[in-house]
Structures are given as structure tokens and as C-alpha cells.
ZALOTI-580102 format. One record per residue (C-alpha): x, z, y; residue number from 1; residue in one letter. Coordinates in pm, whole numbers, plus 32768, in hexadecimal, padded with zeros to 4 digits. Layout:
% residues N
<r><X>X</X><Z>Z</Z><Y>Y</Y><pos>NUM</pos><code>A</code></r>
...
This chain:
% residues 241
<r><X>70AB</X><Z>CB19</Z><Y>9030</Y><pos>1</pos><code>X</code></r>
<r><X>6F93</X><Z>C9FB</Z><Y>8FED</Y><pos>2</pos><code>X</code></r>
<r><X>6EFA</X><Z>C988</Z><Y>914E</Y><pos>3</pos><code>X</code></r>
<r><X>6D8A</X><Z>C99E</Z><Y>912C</Y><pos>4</pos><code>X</code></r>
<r><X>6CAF</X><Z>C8BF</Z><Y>91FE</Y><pos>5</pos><code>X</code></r>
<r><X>6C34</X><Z>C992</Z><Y>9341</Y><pos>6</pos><code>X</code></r>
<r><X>6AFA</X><Z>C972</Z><Y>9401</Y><pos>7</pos><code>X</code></r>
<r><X>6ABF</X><Z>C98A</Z><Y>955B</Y><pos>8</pos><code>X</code></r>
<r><X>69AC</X><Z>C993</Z><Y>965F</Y><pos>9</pos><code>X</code></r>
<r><X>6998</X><Z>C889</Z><Y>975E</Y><pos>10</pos><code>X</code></r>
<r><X>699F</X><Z>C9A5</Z><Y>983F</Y><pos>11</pos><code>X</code></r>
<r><X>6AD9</X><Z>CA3A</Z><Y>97AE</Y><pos>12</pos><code>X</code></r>
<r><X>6C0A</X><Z>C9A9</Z><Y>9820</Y><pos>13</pos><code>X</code></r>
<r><X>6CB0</X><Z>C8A6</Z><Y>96F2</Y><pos>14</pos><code>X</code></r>
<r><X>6DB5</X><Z>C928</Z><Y>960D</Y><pos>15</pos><code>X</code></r>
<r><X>6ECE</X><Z>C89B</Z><Y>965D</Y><pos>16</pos><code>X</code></r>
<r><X>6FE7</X><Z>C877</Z><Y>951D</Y><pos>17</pos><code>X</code></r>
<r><X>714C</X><Z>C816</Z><Y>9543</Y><pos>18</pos><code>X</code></r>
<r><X>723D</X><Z>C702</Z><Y>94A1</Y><pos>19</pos><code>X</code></r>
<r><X>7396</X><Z>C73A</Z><Y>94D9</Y><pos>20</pos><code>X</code></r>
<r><X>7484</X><Z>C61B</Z><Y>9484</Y><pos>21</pos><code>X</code></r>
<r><X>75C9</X><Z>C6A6</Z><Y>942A</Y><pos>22</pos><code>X</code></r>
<r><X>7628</X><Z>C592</Z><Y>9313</Y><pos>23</pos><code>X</code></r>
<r><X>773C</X><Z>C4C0</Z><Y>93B8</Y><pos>24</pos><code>X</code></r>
<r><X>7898</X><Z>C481</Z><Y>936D</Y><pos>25</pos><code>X</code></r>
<r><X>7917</X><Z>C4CD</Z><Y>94B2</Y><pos>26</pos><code>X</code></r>
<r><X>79FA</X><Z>C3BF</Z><Y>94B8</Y><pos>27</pos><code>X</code></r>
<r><X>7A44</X><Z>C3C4</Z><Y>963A</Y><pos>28</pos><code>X</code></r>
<r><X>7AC5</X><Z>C533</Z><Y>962D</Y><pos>29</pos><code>X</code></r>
<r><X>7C3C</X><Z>C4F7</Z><Y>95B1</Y><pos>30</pos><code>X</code></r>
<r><X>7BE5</X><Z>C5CA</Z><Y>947B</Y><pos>31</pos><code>X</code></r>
<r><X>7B22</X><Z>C6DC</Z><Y>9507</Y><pos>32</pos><code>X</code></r>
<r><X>7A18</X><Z>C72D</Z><Y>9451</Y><pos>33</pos><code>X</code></r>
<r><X>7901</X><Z>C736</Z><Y>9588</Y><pos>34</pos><code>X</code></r>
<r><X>77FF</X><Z>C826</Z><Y>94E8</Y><pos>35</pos><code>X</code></r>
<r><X>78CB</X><Z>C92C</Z><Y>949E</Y><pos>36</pos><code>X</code></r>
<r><X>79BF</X><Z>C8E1</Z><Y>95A5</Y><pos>37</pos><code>X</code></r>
<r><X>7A0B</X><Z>CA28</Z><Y>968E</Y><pos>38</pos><code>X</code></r>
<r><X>7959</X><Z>CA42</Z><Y>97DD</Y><pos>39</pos><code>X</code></r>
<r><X>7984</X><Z>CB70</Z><Y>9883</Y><pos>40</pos><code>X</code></r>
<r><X>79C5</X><Z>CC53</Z><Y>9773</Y><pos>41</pos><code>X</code></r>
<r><X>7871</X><Z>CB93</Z><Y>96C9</Y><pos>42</pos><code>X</code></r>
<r><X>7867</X><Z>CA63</Z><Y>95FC</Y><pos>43</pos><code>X</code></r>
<r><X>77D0</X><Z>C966</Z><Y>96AD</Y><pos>44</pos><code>X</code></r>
<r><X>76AF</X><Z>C94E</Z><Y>95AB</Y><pos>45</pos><code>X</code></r>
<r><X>7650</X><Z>CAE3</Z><Y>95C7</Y><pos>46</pos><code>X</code></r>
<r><X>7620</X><Z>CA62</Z><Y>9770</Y><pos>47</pos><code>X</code></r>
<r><X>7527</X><Z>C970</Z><Y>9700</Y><pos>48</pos><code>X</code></r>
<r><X>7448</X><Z>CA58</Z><Y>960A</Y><pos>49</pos><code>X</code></r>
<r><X>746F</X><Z>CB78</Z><Y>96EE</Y><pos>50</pos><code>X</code></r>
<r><X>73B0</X><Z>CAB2</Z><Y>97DC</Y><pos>51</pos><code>X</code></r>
<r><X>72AF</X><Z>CA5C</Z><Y>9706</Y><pos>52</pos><code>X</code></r>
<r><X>72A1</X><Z>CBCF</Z><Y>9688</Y><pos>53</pos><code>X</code></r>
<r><X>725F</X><Z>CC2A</Z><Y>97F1</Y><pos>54</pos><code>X</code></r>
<r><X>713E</X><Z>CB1F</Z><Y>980A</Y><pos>55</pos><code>X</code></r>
<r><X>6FEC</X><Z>CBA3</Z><Y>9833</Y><pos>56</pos><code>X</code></r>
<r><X>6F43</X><Z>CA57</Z><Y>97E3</Y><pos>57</pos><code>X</code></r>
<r><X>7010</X><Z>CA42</Z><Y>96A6</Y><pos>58</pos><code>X</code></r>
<r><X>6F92</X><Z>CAA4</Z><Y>954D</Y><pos>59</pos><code>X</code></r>
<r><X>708D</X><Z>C9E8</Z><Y>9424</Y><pos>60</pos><code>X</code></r>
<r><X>71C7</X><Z>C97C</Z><Y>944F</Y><pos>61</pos><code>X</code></r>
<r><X>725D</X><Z>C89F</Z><Y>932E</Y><pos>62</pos><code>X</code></r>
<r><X>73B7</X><Z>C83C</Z><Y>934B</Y><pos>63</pos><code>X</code></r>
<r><X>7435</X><Z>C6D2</Z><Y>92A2</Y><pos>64</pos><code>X</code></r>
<r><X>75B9</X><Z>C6EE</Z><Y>9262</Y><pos>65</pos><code>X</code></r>
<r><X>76D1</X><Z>C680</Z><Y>9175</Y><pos>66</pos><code>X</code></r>
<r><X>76AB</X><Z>C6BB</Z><Y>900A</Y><pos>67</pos><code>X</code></r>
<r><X>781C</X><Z>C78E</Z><Y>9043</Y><pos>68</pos><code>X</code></r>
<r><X>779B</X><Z>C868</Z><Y>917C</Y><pos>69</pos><code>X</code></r>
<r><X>7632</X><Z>C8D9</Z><Y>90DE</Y><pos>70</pos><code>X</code></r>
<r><X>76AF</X><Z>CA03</Z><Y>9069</Y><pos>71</pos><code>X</code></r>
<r><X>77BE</X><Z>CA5A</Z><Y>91AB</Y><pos>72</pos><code>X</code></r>
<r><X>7679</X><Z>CA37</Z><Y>928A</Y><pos>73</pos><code>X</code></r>
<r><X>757E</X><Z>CAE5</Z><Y>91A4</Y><pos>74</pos><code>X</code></r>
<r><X>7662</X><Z>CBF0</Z><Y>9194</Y><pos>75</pos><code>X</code></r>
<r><X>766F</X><Z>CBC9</Z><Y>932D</Y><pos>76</pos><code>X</code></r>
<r><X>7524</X><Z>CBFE</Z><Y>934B</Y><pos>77</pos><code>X</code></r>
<r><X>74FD</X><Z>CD2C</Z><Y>9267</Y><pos>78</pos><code>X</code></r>
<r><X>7608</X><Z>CDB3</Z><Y>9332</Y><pos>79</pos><code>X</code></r>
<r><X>75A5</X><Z>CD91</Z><Y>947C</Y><pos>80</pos><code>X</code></r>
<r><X>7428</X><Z>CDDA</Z><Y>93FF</Y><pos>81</pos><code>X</code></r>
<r><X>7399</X><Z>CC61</Z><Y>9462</Y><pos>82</pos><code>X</code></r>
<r><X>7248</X><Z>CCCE</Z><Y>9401</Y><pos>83</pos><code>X</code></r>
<r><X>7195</X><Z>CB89</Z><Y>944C</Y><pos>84</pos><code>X</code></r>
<r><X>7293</X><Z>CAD6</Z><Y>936E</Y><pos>85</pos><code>X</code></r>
<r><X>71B9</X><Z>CA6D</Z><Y>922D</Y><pos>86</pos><code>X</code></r>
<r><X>7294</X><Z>C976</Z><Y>917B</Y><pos>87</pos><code>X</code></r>
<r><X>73D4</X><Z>C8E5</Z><Y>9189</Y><pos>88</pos><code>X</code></r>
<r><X>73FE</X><Z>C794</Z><Y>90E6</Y><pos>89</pos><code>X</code></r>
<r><X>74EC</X><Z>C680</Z><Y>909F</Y><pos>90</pos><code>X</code></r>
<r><X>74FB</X><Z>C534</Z><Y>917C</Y><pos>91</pos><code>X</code></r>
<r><X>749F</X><Z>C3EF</Z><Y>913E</Y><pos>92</pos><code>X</code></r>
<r><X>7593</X><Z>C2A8</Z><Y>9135</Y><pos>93</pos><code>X</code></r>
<r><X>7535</X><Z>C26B</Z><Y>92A4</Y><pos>94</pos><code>X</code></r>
<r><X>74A6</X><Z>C37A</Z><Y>93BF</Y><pos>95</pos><code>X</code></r>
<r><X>732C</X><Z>C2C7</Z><Y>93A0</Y><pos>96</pos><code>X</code></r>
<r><X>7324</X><Z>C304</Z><Y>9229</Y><pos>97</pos><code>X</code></r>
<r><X>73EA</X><Z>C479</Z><Y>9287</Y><pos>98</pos><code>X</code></r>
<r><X>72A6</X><Z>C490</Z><Y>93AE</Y><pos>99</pos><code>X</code></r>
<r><X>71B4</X><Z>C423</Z><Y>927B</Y><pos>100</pos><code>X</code></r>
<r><X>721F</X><Z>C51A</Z><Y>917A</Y><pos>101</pos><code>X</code></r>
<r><X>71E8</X><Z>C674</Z><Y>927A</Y><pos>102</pos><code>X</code></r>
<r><X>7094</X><Z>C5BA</Z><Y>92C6</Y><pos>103</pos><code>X</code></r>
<r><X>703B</X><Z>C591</Z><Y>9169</Y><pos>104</pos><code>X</code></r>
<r><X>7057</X><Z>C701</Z><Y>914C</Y><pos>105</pos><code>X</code></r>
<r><X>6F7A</X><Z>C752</Z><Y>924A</Y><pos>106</pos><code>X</code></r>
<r><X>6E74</X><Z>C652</Z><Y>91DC</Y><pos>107</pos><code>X</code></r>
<r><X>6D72</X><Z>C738</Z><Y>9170</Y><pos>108</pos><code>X</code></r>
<r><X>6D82</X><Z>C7DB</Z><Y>92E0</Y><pos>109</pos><code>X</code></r>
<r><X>6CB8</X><Z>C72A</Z><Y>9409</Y><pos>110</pos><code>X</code></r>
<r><X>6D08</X><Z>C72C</Z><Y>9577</Y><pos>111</pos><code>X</code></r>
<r><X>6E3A</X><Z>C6F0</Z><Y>9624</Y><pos>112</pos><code>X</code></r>
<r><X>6FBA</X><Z>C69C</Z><Y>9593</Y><pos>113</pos><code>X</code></r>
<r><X>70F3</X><Z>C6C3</Z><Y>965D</Y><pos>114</pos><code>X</code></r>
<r><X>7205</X><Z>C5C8</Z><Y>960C</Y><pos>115</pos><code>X</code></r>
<r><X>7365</X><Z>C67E</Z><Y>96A4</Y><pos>116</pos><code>X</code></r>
<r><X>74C0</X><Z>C616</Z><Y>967A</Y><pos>117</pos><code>X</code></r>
<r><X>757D</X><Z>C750</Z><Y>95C8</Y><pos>118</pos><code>X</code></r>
<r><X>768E</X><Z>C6DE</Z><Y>96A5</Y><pos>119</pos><code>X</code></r>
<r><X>75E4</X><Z>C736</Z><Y>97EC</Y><pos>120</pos><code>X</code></r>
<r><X>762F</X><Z>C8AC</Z><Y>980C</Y><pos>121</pos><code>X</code></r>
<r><X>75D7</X><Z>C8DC</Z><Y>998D</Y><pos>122</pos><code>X</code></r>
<r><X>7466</X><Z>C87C</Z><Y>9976</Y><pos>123</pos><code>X</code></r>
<r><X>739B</X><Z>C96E</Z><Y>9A8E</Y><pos>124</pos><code>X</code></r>
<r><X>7241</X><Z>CA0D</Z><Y>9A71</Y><pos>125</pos><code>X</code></r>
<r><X>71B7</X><Z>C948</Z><Y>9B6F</Y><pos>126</pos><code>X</code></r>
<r><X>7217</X><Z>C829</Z><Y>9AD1</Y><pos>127</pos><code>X</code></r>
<r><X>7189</X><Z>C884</Z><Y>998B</Y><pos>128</pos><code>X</code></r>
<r><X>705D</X><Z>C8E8</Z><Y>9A13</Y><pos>129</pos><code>X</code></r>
<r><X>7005</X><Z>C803</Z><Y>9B24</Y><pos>130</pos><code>X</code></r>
<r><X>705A</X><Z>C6DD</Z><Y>9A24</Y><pos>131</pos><code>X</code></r>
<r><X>6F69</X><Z>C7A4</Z><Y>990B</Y><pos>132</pos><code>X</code></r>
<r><X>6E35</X><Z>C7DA</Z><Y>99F9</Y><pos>133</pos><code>X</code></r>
<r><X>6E85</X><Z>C60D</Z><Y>9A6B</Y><pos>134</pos><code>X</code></r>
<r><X>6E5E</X><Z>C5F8</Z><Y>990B</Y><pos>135</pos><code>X</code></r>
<r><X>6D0E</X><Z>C6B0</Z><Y>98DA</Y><pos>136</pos><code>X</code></r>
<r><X>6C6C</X><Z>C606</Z><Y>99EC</Y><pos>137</pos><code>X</code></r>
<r><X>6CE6</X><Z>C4A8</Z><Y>996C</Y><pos>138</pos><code>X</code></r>
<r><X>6D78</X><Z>C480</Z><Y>9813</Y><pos>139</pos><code>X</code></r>
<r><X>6EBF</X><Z>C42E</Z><Y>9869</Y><pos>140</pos><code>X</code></r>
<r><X>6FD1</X><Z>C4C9</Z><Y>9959</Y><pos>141</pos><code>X</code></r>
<r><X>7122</X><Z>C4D4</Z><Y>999F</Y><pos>142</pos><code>X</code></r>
<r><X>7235</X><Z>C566</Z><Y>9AB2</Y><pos>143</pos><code>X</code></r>
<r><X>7311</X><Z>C461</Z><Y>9B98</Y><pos>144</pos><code>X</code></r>
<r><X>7400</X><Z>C450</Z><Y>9C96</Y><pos>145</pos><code>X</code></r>
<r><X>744B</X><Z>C34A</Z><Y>9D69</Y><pos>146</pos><code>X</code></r>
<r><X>755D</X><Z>C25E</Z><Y>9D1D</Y><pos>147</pos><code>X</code></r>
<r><X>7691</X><Z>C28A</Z><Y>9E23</Y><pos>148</pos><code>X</code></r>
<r><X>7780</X><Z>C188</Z><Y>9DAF</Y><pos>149</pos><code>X</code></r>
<r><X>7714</X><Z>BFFF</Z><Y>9E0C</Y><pos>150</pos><code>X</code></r>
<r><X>76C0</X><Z>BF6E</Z><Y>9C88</Y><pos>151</pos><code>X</code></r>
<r><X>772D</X><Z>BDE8</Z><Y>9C26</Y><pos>152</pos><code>X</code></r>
<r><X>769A</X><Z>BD4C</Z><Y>9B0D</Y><pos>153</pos><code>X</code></r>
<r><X>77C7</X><Z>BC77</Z><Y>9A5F</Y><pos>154</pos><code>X</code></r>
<r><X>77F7</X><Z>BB33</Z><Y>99AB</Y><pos>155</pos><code>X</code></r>
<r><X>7923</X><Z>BA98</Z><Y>98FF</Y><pos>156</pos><code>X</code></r>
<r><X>79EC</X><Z>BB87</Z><Y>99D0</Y><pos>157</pos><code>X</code></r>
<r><X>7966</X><Z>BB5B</Z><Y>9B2C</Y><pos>158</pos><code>X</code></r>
<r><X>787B</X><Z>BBD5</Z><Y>9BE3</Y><pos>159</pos><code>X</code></r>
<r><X>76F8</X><Z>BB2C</Z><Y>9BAB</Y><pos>160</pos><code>X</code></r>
<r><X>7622</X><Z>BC42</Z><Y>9C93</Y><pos>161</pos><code>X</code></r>
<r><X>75FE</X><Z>BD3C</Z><Y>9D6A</Y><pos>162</pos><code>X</code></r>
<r><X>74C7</X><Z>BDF0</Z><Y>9D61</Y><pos>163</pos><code>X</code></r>
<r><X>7418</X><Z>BECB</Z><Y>9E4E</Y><pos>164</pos><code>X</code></r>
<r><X>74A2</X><Z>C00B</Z><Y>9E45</Y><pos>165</pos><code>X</code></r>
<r><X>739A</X><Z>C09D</Z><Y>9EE4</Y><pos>166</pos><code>X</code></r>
<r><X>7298</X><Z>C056</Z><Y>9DA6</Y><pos>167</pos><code>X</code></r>
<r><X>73B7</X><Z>C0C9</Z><Y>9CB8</Y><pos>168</pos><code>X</code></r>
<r><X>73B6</X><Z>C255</Z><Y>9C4C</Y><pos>169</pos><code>X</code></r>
<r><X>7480</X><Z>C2CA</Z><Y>9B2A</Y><pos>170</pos><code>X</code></r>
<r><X>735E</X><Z>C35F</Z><Y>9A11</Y><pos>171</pos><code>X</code></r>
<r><X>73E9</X><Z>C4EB</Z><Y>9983</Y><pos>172</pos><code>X</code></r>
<r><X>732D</X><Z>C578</Z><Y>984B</Y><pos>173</pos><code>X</code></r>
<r><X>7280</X><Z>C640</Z><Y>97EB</Y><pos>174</pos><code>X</code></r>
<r><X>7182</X><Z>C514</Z><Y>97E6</Y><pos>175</pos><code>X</code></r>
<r><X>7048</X><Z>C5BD</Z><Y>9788</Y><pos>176</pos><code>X</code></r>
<r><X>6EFE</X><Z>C501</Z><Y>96E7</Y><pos>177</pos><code>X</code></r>
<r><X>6DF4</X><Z>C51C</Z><Y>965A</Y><pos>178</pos><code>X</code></r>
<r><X>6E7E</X><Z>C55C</Z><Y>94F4</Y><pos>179</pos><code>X</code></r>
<r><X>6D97</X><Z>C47D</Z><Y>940C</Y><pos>180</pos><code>X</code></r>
<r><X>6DB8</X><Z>C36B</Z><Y>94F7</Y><pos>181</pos><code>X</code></r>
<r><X>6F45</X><Z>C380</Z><Y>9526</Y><pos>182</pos><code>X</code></r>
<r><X>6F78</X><Z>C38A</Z><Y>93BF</Y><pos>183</pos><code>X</code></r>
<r><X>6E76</X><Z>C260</Z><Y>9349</Y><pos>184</pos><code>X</code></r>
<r><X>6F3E</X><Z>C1D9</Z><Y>9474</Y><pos>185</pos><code>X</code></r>
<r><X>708A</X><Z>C205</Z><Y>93E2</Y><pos>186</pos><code>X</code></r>
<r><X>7025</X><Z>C18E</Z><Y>9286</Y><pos>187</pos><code>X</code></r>
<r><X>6FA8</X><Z>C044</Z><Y>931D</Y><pos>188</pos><code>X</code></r>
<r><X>70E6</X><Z>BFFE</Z><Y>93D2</Y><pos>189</pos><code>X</code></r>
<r><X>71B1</X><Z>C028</Z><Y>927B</Y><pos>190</pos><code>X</code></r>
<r><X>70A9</X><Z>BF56</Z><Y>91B5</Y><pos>191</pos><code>X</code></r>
<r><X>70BE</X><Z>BE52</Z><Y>92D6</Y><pos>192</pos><code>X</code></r>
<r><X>7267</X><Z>BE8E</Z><Y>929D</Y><pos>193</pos><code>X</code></r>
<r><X>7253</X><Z>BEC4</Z><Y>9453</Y><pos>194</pos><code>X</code></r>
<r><X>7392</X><Z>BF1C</Z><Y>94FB</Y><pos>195</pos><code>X</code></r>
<r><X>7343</X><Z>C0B5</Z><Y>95B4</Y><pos>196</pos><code>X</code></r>
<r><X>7434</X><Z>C134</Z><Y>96BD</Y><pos>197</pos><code>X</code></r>
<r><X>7343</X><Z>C230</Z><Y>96B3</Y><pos>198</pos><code>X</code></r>
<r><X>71F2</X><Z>C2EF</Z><Y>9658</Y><pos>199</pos><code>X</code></r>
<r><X>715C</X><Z>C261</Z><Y>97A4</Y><pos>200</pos><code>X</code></r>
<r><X>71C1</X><Z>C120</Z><Y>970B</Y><pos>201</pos><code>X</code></r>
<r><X>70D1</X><Z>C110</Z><Y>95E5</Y><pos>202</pos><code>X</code></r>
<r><X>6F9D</X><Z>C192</Z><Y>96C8</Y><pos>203</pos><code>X</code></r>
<r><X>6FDC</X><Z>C084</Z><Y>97E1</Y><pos>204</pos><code>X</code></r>
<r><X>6FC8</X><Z>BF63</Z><Y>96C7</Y><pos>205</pos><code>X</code></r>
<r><X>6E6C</X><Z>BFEB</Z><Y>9681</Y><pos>206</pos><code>X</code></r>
<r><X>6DF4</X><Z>BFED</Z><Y>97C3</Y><pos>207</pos><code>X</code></r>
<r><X>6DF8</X><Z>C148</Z><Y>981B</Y><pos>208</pos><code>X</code></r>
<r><X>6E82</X><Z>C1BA</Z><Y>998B</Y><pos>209</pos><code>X</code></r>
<r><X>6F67</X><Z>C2CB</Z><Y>998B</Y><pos>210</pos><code>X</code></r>
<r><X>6F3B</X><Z>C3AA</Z><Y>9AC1</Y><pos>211</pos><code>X</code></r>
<r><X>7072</X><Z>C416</Z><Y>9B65</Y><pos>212</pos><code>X</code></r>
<r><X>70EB</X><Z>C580</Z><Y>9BBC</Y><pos>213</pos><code>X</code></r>
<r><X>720F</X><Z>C5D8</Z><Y>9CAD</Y><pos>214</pos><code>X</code></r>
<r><X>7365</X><Z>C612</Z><Y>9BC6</Y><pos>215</pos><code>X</code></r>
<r><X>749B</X><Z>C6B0</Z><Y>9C46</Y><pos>216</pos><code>X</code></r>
<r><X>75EC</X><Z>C60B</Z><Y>9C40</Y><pos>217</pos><code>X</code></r>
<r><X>7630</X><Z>C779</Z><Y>9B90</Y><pos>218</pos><code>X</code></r>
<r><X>757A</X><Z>C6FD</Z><Y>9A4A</Y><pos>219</pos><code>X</code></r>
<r><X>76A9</X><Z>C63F</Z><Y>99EA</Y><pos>220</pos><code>X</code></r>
<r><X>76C9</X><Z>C5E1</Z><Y>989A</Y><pos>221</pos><code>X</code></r>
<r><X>782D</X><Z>C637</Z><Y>97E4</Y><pos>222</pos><code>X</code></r>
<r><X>7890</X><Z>C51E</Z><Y>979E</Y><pos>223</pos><code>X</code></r>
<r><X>7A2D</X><Z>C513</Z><Y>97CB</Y><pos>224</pos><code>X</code></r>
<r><X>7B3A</X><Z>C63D</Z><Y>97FE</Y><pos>225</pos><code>X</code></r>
<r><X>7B0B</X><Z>C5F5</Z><Y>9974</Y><pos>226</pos><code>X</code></r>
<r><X>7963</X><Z>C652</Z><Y>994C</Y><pos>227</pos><code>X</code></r>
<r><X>79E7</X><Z>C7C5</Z><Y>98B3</Y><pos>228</pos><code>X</code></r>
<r><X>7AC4</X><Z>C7C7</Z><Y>9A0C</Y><pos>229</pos><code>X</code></r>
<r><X>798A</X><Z>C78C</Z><Y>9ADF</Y><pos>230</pos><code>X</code></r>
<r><X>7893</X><Z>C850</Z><Y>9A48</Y><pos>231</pos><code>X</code></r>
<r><X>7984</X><Z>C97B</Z><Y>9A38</Y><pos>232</pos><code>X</code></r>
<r><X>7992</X><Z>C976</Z><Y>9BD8</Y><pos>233</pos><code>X</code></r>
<r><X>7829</X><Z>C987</Z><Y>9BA7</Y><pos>234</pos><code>X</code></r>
<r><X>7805</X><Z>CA8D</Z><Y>9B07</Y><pos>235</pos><code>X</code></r>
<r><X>7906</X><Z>CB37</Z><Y>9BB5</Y><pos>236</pos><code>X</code></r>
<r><X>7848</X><Z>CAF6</Z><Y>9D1D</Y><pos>237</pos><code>X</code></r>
<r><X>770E</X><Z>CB64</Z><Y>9C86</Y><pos>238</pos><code>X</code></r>
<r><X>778F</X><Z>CCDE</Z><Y>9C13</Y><pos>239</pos><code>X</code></r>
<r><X>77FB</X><Z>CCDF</Z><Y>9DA0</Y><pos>240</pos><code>X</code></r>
<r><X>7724</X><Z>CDCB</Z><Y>9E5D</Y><pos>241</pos><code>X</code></r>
């Protein structure tokens, strides 16, 4: 389905269209396959569309995967009737050029784009939507949690720093921008050949603040066997009545 630029009123609230990186290797995961891995009789993947499917500030959802799982999760989606799924495409050599290729496909669109790890199935509505409606009012948003653990920055094996765990916070996705901006963004940090540990990452170097919304320590990311352990207690205590 082609993805036609869409216009919107200033009074109208912005569309809001959705990235979902689903490209790595999952080398961490003892060779479990994290997308499709189960989760409660769901792969973990279907978690994370469903709650874009239930979003009501979502229009598009393109998904950015493995050349070998396009057609297992374009198939998932006709299945499980992901109606806001437009296209599924292959990954990139690295997740910013797997970010930049679902961008590029939306880059006749204007208004807001939603950068979400495929990976983080537990995402809530209020998440989503407080961290849309951040993003609206300033360009750039994202949900955090404070960090628990005390942090020491390291050299030649010992320890060099402790900072102030009080400024730290741990930065969740979906990172939401404004989606011209995060994707000139993006394509400047590649040009410049700028290490990213994230989206947030290429709008700081430009000088744009990213406002912070609350995250959950429930927005976990899978990222080894033990995540899949974690996240199916929380889904578990969340059926409870």
C-alpha cells in the first residue's frame, strides 16, 4: 500500500506514524529467535503491534525486520488483522540505517514518527499516549524511569566515576519526533559517521531537547531468556482481576 503524504489542520491533532525496529540478530537470547519468540501463547512481536493496533493516535505502522522474517510477520499481521500495518521491510546493516529505511517510507507523510523497539512487547497506552501528546507540544519525547542501581564509569578496569544517580534515568522507546527533523537528524549523524546508542542520540547532537515522559520498569525490552521470564509475570499479574 503506497503511503501518501497527509494533511492536517493545526487544530487537528498530528498524525502520528510508527517505526518498529525488529532487525536484530538477537545475539543475547541463546538462540531464541526474540520476535517470534512465545509470550503467553503470543509472539512477542504480535504484543508490540497489538498495542499499536489499539492506539488511537496511531495511523501507519511500518515494521523494519530481517530479510528471513518479512514474510513470517507479514503473514502475522494478515493473520491477526494488523490493519495499521502498511509495509514490512528488510533492515539495514546497523538499527540507525534499519530506523532510516521505515522513515524513508513514510517520507512523503508529515507530522509525527514513533521510533519503538519490536522487542518491547509490554508498552501501555498511557505510555504511548502521554509520550505522543510530549511530542506534539515539543518535537521530541520520550518515556524514562529512574535508574535504581548506583552506575560507575570504568577505565582500564577500575573504577574512574560515580555519577549522580539522581540525574541518571534509563530512556525506553518509543522515542517519538517530529519525523522530518528525526530523519534529516539521523542522516546527518551517518554522514558525520557519529556513534547512536539511540534515536534521542542523533536529536541531542543537533541541539534539540527531548522532553521526558514517565516509563514503567514494565516496558522492558527482551533482551535475554531471563527478559521472556520477566515479562511473562507481567503479563500474568496484569490478566489478575
Amino acid at each position: 500500500m503506497e503511503l501518501g503524504r497527509k494533511k492536517h489542520r493545526k487544530t487537528d491533532p498530528m498524525p502520528c506514524a510508527v517505526v518498529i525496529v525488529a532487525a536484530g540478530s538477537a545475539s543475547r537470547m541463546q538462540g531464541i529467535d526474540k520476535v517470534l519468540a512465545d509470550l503467553n501463547g503470543k509472539p512477542v512481536l504480535l504484543h508490540t503491534l497489538e498495542a499499536f493496533e489499539m492506539c488511537e493516535r496511531v495511523d501507519t505502522v511500518v515494521v523494519v525486520t530481517r530479510e528471513d522474517l518479512i514474510a513470517p510477520v507479514e503473514q502475522l499481521c494478515r493473520d491477526h488483522q494488523m490493519t495499521k500495518v502498511q509495509q514490512v521491510l528488510s533492515g539495514g546493516s546497523d538499527r540507525t540505517r534499519s530506523v532510516l529505511r521505515g522513515l524513508d517510507a513514510l517520507a512523503q507523510r508529515e507530522g509525527l514518527a514513533a521510533i519503538h523497539d519490536g522487542a518491547r512487547p509490554l508498552v501501555t497506552q498511557e505510555i504511548l499516549l502521554e509520550t505522543i501528546a510530549k511530542a506534539e507540544r515539543t518535537g521530541a519525547a520520550a518515556p524514562a524511569v529512574p535508574v535504581k542501581d548506583t552506575i560507575k564509569v570504568t577505565g582500564d578496569g577500575v573504577i574512574a566515576a560515580t555519577p549522580d544517580r539522581s540525574r541518571l534515568v534509563a530512556i525506553q522507546t518509543p522515542q517519538i519526533f517530529d519525523l522530518d527533523f528525526i530523519r534529516g537528524a539521523l542522516y546527518k549523524a551517518l554522514e558525520d559517521d557519529a556513534p547512536l546508542t539511540d534515536d534521542c542520540s542523533a536529536a541531542e547532537r543537533l541541539g534539540m531537547q527531548v522532553h521526558l515522559t514517565e516509563g514503567s520498569e514494565e516496558n522492558l525490552k527482551i533482551t535475554t531468556p531471563m527478559d521472556l521470564v520477566v515479562a511473562q509475570a507481567v503479563l500474568k499479574r496484569r490478566e489478575q482481576p
